[in-house]
Jmol script that loads the backbone (N, CA, C; Angstrom):
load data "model"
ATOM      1  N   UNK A   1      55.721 175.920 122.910  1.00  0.00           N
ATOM      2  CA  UNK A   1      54.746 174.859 122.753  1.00  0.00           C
ATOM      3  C   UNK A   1      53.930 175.115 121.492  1.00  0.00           C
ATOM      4  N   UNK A   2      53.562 173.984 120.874  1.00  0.00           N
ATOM      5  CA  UNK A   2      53.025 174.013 119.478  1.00  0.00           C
ATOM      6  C   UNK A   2      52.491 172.620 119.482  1.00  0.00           C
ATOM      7  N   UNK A   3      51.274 172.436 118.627  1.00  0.00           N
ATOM      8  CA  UNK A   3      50.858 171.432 117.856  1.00  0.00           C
ATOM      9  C   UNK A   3      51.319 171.243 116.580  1.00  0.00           C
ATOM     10  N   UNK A   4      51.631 169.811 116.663  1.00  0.00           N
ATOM     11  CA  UNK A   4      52.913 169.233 115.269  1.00  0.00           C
ATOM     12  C   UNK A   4      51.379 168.797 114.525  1.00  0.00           C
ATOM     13  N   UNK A   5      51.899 167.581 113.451  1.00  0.00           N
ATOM     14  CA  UNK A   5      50.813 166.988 112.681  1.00  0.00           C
ATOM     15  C   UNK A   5      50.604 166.414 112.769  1.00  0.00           C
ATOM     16  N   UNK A   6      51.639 165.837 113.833  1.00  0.00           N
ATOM     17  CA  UNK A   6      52.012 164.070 114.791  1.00  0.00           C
ATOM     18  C   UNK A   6      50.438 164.217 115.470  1.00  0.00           C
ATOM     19  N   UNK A   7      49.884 165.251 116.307  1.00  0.00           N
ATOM     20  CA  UNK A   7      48.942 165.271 116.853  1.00  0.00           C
ATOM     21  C   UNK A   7      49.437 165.836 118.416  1.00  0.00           C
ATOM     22  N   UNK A   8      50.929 165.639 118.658  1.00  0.00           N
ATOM     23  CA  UNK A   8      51.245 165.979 119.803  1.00  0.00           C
ATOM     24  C   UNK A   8      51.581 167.661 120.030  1.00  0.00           C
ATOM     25  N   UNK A   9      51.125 168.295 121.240  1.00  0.00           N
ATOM     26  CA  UNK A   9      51.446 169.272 122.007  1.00  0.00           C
ATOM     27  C   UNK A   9      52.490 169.263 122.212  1.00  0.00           C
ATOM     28  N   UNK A  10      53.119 169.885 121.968  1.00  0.00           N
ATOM     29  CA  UNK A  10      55.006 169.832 122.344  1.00  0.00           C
ATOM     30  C   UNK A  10      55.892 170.797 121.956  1.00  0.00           C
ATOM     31  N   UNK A  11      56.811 170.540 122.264  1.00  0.00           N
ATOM     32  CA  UNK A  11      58.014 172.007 122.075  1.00  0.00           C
ATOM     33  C   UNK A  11      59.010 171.140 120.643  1.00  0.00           C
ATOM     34  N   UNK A  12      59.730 172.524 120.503  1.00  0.00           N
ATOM     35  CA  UNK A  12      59.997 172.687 118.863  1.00  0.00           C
ATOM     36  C   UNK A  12      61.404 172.416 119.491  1.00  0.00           C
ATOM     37  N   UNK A  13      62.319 171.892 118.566  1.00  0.00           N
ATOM     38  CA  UNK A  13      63.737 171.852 118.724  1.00  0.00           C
ATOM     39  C   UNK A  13      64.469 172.137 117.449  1.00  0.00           C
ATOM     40  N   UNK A  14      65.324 173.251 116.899  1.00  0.00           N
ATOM     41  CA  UNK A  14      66.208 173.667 115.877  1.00  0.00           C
ATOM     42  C   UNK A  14      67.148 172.660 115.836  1.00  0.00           C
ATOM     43  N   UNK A  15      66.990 171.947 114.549  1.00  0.00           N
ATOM     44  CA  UNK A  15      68.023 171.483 114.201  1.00  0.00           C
ATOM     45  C   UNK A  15      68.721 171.887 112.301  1.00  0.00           C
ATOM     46  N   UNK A  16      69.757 172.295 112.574  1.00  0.00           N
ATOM     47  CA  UNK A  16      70.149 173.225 111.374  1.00  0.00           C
ATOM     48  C   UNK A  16      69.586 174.065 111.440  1.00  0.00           C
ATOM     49  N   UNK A  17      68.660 173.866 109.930  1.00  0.00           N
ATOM     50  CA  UNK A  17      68.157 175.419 109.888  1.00  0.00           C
ATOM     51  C   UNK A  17      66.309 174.832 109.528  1.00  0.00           C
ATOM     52  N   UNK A  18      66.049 173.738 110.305  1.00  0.00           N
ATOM     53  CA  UNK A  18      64.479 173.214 110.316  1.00  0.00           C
ATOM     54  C   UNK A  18      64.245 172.785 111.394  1.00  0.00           C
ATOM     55  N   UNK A  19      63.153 173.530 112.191  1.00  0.00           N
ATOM     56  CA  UNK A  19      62.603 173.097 113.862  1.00  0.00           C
ATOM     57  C   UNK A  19      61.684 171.928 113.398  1.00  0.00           C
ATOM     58  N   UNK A  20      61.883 170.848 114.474  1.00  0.00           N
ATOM     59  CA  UNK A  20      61.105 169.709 114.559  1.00  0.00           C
ATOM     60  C   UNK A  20      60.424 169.449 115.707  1.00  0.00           C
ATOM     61  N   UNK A  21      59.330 168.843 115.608  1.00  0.00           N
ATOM     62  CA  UNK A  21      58.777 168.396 116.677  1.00  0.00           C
ATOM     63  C   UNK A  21      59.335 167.743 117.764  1.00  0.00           C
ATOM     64  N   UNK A  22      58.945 167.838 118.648  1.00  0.00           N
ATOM     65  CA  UNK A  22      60.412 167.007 119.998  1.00  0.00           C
ATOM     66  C   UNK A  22      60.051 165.360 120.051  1.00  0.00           C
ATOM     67  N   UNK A  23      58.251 165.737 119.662  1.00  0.00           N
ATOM     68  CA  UNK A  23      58.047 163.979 120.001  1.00  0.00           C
ATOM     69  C   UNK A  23      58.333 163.261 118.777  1.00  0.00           C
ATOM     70  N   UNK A  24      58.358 164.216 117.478  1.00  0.00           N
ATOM     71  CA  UNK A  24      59.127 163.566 116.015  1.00  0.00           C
ATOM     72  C   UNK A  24      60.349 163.108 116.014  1.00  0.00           C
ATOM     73  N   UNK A  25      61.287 163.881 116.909  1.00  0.00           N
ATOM     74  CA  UNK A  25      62.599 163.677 116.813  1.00  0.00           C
ATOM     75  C   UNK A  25      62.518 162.147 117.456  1.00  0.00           C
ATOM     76  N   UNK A  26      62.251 162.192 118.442  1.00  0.00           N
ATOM     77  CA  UNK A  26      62.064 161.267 119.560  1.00  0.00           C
ATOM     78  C   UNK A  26      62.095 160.139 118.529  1.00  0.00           C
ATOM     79  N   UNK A  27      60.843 159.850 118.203  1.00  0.00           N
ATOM     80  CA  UNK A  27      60.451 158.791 117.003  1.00  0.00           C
ATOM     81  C   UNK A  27      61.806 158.749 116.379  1.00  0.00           C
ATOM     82  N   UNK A  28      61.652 159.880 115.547  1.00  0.00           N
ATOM     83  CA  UNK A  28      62.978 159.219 114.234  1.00  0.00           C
ATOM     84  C   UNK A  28      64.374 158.376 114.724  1.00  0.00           C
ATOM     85  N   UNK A  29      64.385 159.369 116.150  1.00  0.00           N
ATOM     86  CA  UNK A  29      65.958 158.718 117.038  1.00  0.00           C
ATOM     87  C   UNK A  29      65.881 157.295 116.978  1.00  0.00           C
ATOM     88  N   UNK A  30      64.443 156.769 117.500  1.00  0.00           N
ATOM     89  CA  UNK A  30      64.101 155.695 118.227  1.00  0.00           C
ATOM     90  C   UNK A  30      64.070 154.584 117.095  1.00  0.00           C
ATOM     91  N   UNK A  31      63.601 155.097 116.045  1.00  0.00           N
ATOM     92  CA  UNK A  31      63.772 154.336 114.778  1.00  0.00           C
ATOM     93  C   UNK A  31      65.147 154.471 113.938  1.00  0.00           C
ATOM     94  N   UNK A  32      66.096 155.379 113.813  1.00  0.00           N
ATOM     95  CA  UNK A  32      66.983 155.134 113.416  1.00  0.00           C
ATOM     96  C   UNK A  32      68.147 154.171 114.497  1.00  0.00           C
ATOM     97  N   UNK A  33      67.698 153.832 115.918  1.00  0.00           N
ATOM     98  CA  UNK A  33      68.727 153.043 116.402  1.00  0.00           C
ATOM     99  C   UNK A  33      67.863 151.287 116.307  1.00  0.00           C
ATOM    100  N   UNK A  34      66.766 151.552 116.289  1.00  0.00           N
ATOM    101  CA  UNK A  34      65.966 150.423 115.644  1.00  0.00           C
ATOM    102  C   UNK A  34      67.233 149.712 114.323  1.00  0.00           C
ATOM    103  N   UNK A  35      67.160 150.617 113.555  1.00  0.00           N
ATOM    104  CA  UNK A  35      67.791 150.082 112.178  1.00  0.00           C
ATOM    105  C   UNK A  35      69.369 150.147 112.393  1.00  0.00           C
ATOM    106  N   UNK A  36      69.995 151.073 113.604  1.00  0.00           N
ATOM    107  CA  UNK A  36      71.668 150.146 113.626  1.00  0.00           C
ATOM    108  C   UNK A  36      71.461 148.862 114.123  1.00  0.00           C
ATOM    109  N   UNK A  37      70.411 148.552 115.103  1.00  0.00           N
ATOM    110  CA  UNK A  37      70.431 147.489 116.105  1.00  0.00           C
ATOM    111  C   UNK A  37      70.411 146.421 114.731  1.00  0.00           C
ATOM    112  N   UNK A  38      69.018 146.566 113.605  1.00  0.00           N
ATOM    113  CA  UNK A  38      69.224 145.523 113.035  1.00  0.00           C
ATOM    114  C   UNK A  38      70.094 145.427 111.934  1.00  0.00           C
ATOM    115  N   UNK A  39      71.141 146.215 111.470  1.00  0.00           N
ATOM    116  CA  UNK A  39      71.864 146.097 110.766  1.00  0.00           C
ATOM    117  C   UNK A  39      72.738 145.166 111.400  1.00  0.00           C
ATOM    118  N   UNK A  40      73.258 145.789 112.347  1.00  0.00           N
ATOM    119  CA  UNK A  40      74.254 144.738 113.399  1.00  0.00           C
ATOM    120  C   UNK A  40      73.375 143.136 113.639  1.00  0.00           C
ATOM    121  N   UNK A  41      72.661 143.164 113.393  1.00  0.00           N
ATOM    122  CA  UNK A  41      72.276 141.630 114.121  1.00  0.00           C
ATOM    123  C   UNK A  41      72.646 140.795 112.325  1.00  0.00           C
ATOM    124  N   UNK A  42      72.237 141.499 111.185  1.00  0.00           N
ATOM    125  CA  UNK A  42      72.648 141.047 110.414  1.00  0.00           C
ATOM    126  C   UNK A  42      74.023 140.905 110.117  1.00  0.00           C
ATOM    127  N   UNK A  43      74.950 141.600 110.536  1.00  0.00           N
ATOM    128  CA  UNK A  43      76.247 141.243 110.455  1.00  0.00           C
ATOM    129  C   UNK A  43      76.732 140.556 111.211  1.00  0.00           C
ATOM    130  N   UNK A  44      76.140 139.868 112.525  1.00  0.00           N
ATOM    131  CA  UNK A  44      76.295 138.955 113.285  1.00  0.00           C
ATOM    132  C   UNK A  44      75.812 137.532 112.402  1.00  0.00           C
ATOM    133  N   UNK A  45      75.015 137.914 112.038  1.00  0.00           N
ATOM    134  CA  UNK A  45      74.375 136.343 111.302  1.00  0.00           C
ATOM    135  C   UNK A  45      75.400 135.938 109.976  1.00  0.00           C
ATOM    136  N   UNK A  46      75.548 137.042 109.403  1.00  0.00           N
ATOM    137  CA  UNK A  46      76.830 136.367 108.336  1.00  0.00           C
ATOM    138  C   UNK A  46      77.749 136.238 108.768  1.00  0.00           C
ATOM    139  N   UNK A  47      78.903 136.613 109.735  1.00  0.00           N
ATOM    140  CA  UNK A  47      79.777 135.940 110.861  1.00  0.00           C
ATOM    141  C   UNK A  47      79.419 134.848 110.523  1.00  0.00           C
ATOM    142  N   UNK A  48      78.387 134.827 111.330  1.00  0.00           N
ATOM    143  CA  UNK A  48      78.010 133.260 112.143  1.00  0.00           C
ATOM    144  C   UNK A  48      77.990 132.079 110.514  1.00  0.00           C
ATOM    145  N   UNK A  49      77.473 132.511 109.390  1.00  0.00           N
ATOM    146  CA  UNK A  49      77.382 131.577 108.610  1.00  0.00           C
ATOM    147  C   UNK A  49      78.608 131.632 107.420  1.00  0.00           C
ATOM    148  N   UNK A  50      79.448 132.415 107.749  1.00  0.00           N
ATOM    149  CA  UNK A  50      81.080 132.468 107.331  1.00  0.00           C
ATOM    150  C   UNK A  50      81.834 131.576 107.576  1.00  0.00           C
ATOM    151  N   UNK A  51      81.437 131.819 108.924  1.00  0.00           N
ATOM    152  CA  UNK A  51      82.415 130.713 110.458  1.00  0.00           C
ATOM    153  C   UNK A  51      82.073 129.163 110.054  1.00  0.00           C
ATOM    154  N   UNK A  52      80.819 128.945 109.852  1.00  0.00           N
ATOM    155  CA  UNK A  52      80.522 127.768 109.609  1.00  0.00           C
ATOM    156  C   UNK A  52      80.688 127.289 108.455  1.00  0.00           C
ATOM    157  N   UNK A  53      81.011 127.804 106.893  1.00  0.00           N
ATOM    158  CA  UNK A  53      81.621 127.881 105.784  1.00  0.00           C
ATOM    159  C   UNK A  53      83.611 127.881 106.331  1.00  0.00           C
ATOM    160  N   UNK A  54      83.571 128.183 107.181  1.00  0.00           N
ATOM    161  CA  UNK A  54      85.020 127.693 107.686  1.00  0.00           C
ATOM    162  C   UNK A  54      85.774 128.740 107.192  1.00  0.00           C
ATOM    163  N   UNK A  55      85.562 130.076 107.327  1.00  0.00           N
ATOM    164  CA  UNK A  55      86.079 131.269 106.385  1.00  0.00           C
ATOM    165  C   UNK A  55      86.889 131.907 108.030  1.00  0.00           C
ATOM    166  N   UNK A  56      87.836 132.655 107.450  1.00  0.00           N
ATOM    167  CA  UNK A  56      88.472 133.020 108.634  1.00  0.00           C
ATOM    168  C   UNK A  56      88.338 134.263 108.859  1.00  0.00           C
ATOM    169  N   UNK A  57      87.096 134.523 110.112  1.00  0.00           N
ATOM    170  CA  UNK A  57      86.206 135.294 110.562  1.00  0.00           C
ATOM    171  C   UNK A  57      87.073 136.290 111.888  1.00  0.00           C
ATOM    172  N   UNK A  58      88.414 135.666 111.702  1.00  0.00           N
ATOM    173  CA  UNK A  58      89.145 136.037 113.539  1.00  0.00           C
ATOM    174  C   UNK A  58      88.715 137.659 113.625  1.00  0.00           C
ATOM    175  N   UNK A  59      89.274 138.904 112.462  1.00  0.00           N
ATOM    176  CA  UNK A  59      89.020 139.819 113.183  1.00  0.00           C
ATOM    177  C   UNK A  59      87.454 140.072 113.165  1.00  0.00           C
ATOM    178  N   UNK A  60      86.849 139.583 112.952  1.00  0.00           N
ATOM    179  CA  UNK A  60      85.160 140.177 112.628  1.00  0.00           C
ATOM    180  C   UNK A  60      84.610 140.225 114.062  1.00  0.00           C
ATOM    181  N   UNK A  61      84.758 139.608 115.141  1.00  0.00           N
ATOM    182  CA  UNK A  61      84.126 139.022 115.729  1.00  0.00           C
ATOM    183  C   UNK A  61      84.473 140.290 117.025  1.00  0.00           C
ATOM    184  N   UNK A  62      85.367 141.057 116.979  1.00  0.00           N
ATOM    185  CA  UNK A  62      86.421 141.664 117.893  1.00  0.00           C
ATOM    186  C   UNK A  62      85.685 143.029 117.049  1.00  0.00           C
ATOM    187  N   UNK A  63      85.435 143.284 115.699  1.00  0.00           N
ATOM    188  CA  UNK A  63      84.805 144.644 115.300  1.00  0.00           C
ATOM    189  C   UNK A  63      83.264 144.566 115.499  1.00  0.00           C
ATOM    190  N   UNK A  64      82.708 143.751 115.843  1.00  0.00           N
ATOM    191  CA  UNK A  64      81.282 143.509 116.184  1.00  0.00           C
ATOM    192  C   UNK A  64      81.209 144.164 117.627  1.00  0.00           C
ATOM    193  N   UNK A  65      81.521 143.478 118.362  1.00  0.00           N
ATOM    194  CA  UNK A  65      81.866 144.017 119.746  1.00  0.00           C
ATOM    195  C   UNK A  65      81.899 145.055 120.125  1.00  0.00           C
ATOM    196  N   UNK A  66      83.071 145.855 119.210  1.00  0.00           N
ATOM    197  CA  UNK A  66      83.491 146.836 119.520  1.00  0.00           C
ATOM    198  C   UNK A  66      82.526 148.363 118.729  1.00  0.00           C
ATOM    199  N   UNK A  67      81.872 147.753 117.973  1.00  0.00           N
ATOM    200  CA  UNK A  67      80.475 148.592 117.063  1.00  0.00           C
ATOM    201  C   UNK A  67      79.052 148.486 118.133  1.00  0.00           C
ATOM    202  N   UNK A  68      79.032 147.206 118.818  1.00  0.00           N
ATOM    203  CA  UNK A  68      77.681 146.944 119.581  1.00  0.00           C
ATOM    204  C   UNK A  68      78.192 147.478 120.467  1.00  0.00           C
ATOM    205  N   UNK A  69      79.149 148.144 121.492  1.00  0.00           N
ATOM    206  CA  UNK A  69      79.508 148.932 122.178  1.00  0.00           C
ATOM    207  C   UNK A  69      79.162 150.130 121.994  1.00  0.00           C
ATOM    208  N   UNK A  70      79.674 150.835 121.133  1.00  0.00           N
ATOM    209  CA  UNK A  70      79.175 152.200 120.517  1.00  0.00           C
ATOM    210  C   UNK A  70      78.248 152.210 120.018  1.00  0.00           C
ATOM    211  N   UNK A  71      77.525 151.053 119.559  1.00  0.00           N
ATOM    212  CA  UNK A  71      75.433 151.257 119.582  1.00  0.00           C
ATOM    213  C   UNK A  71      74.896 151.567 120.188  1.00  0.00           C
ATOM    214  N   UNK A  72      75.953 150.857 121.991  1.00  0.00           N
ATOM    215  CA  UNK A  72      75.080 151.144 123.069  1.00  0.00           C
ATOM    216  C   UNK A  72      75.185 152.199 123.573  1.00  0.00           C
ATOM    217  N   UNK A  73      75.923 152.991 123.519  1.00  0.00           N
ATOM    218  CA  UNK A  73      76.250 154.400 123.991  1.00  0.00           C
ATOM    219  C   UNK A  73      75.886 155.350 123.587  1.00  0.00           C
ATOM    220  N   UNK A  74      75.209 155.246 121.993  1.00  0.00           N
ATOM    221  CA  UNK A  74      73.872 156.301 121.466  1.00  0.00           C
ATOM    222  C   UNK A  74      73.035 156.457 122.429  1.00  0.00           C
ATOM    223  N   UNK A  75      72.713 158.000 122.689  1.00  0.00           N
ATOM    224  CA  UNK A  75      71.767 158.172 123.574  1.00  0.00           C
ATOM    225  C   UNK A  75      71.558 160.367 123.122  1.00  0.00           C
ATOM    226  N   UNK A  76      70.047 160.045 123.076  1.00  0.00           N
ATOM    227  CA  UNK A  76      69.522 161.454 121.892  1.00  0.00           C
ATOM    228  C   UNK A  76      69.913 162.696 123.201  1.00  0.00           C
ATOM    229  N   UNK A  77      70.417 163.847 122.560  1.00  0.00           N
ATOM    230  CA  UNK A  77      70.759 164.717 123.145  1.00  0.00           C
ATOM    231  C   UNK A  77      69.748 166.068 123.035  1.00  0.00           C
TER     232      UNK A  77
END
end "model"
wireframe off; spacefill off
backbone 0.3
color backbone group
């Protein structure tokens, strides 16, 4: 147990060769799936305005799926 700079009381976790705060990690996790979630929503939206440009979108739609699947299955260890 240690005080970070975050302000939180908390335990240290080694990663490589730099210990981080547990409630930092937490954060960064929480924000780096923040930013797949919205990367993916943007590649849903150009789909969507491809499709409607009449562009032939067939496999896109089947690798979206199959990426928002494995978005969802991130989970911090």
């Amino acid at each position: 147990m240690g005080k970070c700079e975050c302000g939180s009381e908390t335990d240290w976790q080694e990663m490589g060769s730099t210990w981080i705060c547990v409630t930092c990690r937490g954060e960064e996790i929480e924000k780096s799936i923040k930013e797949l979630k919205d990367g993916f929503e943007k590649m849903e939206q150009a789909e969507r305005n491809m499709y409607k440009m009449k562009v032939d979108t067939l496999s896109i739609p089947d690798l979206l799926d199959n990426l928002k699947k494995e978005i969802n299955k991130i989970k911090a260890a």
